[in-house]
C-alpha positions as CSV (number, residue, x, y, z in Angstrom):
1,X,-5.5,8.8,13.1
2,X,-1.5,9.2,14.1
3,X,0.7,10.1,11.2
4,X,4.5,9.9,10.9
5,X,6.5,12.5,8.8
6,X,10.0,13.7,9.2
7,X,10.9,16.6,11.1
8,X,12.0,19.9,9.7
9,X,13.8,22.8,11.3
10,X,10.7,24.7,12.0
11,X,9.0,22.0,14.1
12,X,12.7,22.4,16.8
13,X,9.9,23.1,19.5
14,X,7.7,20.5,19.4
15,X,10.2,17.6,19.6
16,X,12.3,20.1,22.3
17,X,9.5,19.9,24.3
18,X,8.6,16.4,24.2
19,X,12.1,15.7,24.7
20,X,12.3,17.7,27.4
21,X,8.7,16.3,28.9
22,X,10.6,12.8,28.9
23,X,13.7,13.6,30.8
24,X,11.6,14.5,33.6
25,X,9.9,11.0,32.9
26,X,12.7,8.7,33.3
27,X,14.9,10.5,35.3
28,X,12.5,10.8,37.7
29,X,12.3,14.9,38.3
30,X,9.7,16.8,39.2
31,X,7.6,18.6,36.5
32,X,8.6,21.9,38.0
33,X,12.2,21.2,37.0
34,X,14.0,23.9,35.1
35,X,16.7,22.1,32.7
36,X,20.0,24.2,32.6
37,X,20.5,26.6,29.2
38,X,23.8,24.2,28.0
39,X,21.4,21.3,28.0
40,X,18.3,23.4,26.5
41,X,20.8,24.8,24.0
42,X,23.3,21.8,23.5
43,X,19.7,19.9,22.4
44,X,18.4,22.1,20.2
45,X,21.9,22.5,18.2
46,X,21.9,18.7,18.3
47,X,18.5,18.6,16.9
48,X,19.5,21.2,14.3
49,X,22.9,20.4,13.2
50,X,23.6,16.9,14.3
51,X,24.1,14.0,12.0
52,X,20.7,12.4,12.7
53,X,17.0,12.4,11.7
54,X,13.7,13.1,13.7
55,X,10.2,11.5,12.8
56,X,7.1,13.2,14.4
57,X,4.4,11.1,15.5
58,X,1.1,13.3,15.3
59,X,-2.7,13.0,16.0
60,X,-4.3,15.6,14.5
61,X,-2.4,18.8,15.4
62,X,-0.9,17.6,18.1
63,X,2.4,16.0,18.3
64,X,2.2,13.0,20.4
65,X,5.8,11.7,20.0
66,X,9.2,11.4,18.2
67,X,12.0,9.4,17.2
68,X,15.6,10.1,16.6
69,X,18.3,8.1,14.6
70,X,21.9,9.2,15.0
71,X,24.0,8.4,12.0
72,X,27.4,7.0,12.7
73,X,30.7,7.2,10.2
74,X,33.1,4.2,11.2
75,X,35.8,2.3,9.1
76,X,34.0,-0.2,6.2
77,X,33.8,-3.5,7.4
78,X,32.0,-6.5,5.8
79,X,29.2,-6.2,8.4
80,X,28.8,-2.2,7.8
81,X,30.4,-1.2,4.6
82,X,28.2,2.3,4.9
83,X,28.3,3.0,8.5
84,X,26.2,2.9,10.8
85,X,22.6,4.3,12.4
86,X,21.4,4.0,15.6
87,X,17.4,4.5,17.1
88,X,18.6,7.1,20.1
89,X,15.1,7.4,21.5
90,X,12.0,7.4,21.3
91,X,9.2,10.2,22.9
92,X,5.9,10.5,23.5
93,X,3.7,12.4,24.9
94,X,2.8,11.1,28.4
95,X,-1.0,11.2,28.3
96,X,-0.4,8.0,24.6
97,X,1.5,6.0,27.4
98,X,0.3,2.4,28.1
99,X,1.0,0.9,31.5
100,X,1.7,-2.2,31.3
């Protein structure tokens, strides 16, 4: 059974590495590739200390996938007197990917 919860600080590696496991994916790099340290560490501050939120998808113990929203401030409007969020991205794990 896959349960959703919200990530917490001490679960940084699992959504770091499924983030990471994705870049490959869709920018097409080998599994071998090693991702600089700005972008390894640039990530996890983002996951950390950015204005956004991260739900875990999990089977079991395993985490299978995530999802971020970034929040973003802007000027009230009629449309968006709060704000606004935005669905970034969302990860899985490779091996819960359908091919259509």
């Amino acid at each position: 059974m896959i349960d959703l919860r919200i990530a917490k600080q001490d679960d940084i590696d699992y959504f770091m590495s499924i983030r990471l496991e994705m870049l490959k994916v869709v920018n097409d790099l080998p599994e071998d590739y090693e991702y600089s340290d700005e972008m390894i560490n640039e990530s996890r501050d983002y996951f950390l200390n950015g204005d956004q939120i991260t739900v875990l998808a999990t089977d079991g113990d395993a985490v299978i996938g995530c999802a971020s929203m970034s929040f973003i401030r802007i000027m009230p409007t009629f449309d968006h007197p709060l704000g606004e969020c935005e669905i970034k991205e969302i990860l899985y794990a490779s091996v819960y990917c359908i091919k259509l």
